[in-house]
FIDO-798049 format. One record per residue (C-alpha): residue number from 1; residue in one letter; chain; x, y, z. Coordinates in steps of 0.02 Angstrom, whole numbers. Layout:
<atoms>
<atom i="NUM" aa="a" ch="A" u="X" v="Y" w="Z"/>
...
</atoms>
This chain:
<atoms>
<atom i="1" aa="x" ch="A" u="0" v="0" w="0"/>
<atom i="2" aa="x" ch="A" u="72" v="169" w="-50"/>
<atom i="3" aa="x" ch="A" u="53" v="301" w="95"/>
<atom i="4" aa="x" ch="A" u="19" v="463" w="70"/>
<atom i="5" aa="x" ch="A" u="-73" v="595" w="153"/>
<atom i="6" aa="x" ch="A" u="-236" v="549" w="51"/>
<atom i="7" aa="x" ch="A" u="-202" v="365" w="91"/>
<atom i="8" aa="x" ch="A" u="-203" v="403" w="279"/>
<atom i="9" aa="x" ch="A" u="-347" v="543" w="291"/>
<atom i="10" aa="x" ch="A" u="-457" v="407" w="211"/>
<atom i="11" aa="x" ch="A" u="-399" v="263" w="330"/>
<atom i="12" aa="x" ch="A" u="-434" v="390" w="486"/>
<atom i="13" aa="x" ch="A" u="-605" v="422" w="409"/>
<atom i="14" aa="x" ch="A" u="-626" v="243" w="406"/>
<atom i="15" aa="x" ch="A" u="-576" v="225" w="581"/>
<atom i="16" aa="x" ch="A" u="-690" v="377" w="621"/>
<atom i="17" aa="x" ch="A" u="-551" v="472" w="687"/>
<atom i="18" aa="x" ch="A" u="-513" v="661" w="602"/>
<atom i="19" aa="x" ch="A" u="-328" v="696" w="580"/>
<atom i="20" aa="x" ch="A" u="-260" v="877" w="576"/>
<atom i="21" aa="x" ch="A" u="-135" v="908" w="443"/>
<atom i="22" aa="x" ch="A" u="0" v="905" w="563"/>
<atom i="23" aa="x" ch="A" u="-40" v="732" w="636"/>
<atom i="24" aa="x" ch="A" u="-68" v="661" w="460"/>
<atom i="25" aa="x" ch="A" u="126" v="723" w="443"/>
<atom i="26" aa="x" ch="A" u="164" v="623" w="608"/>
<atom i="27" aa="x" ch="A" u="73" v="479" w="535"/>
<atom i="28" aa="x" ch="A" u="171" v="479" w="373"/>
<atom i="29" aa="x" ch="A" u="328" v="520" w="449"/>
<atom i="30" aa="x" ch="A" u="301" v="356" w="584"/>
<atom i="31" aa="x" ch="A" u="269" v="258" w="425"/>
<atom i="32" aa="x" ch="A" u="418" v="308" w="341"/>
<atom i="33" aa="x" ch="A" u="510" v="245" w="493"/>
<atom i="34" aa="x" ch="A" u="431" v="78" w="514"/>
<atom i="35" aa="x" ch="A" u="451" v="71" w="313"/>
<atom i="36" aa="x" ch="A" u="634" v="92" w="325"/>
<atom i="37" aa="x" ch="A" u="676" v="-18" w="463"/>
<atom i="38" aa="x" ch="A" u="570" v="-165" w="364"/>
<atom i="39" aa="x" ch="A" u="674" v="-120" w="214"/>
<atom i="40" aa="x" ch="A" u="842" v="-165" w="332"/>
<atom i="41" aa="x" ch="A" u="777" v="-308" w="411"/>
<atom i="42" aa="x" ch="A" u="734" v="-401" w="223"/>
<atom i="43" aa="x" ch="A" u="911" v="-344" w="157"/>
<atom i="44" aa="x" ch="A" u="980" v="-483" w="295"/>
<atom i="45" aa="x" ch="A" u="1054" v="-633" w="213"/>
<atom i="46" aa="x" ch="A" u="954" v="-780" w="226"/>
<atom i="47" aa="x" ch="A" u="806" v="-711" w="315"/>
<atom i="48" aa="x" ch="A" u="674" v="-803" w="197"/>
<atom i="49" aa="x" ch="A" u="730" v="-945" w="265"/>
<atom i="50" aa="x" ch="A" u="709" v="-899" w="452"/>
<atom i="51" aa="x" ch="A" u="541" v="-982" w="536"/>
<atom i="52" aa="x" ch="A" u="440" v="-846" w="605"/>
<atom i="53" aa="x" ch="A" u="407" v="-854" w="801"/>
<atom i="54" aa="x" ch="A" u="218" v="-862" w="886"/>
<atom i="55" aa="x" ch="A" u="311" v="-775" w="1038"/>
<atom i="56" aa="x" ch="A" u="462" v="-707" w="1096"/>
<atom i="57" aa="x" ch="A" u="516" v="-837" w="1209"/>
<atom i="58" aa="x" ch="A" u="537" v="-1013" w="1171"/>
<atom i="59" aa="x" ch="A" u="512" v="-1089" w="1353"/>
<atom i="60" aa="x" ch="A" u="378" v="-992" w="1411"/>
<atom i="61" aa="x" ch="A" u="259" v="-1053" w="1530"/>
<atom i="62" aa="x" ch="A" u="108" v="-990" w="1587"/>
<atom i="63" aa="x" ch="A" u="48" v="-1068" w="1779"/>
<atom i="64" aa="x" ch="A" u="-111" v="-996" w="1844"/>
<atom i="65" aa="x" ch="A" u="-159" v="-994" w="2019"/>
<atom i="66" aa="x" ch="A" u="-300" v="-1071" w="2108"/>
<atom i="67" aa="x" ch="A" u="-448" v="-1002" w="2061"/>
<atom i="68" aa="x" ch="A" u="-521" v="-937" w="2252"/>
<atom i="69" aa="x" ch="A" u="-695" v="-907" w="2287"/>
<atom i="70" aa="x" ch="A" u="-682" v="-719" w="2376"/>
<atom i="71" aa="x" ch="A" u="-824" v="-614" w="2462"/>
<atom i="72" aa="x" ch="A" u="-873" v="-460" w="2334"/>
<atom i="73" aa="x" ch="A" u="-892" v="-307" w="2374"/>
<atom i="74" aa="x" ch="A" u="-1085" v="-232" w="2398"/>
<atom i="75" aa="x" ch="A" u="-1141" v="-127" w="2253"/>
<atom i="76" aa="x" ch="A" u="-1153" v="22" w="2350"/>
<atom i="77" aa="x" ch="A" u="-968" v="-4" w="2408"/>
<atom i="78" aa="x" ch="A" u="-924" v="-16" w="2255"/>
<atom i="79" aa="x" ch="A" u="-1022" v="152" w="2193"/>
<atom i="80" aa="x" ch="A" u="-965" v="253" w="2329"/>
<atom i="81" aa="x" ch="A" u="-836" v="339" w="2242"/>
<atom i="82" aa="x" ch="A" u="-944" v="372" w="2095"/>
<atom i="83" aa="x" ch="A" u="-989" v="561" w="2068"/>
<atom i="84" aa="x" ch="A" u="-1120" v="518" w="1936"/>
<atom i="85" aa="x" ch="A" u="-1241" v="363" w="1991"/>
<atom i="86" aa="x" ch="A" u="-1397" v="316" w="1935"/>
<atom i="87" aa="x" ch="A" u="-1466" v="169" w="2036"/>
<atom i="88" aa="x" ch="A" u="-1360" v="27" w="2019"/>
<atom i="89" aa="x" ch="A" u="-1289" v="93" w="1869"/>
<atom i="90" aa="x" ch="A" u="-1118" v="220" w="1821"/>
<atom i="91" aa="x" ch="A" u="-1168" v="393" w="1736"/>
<atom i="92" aa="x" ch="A" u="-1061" v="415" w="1604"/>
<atom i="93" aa="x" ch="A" u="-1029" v="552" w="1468"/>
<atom i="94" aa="x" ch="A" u="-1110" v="518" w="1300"/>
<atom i="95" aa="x" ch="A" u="-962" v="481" w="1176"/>
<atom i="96" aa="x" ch="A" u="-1045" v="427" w="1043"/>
<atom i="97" aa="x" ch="A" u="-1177" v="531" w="935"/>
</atoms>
């Protein structure tokens, strides 16, 4: 994908988000960054050949812990520090139109 400034003003209208012209530079200028550094890595000798990873460390292990039964907390403990409350329920600002 070619990126220019049209290229990423009509991804951030896909995304819903408006760029200004100056973070449409940042965006293009982070791209030519990323761009370059992919360009080193595939100039290495032999790196076709190298099996990508699923993670950076070979060994890891993941051990959970015992899953506890705990006491909650009572809803109106829980609500106390809430400026905006309705109820049971968290006021929140609209975000969304």
């Amino acid at each position: 994908m070619d990126f220019n400034e049209q290229t990423i003003d009509k991804l951030a209208d896909l995304l819903m988000i408006g760029l200004t012209p100056e973070e449409n530079k940042m965006v293009l200028d982070e791209f030519e960054i990323i761009d370059n550094n992919i360009n080193k890595i595939n100039k290495i000798d032999g790196i076709e050949k190298v099996t990508p990873m699923t993670h950076a460390l070979d060994d890891m292990t993941c051990e959970l812990r015992e899953d506890v039964a705990e006491e909650s907390p009572s809803i109106e403990e829980l609500l106390s520090n809430c400026d905006f409350k309705d109820g049971r329920e968290v006021e929140v600002p609209k975000v969304v139109e």
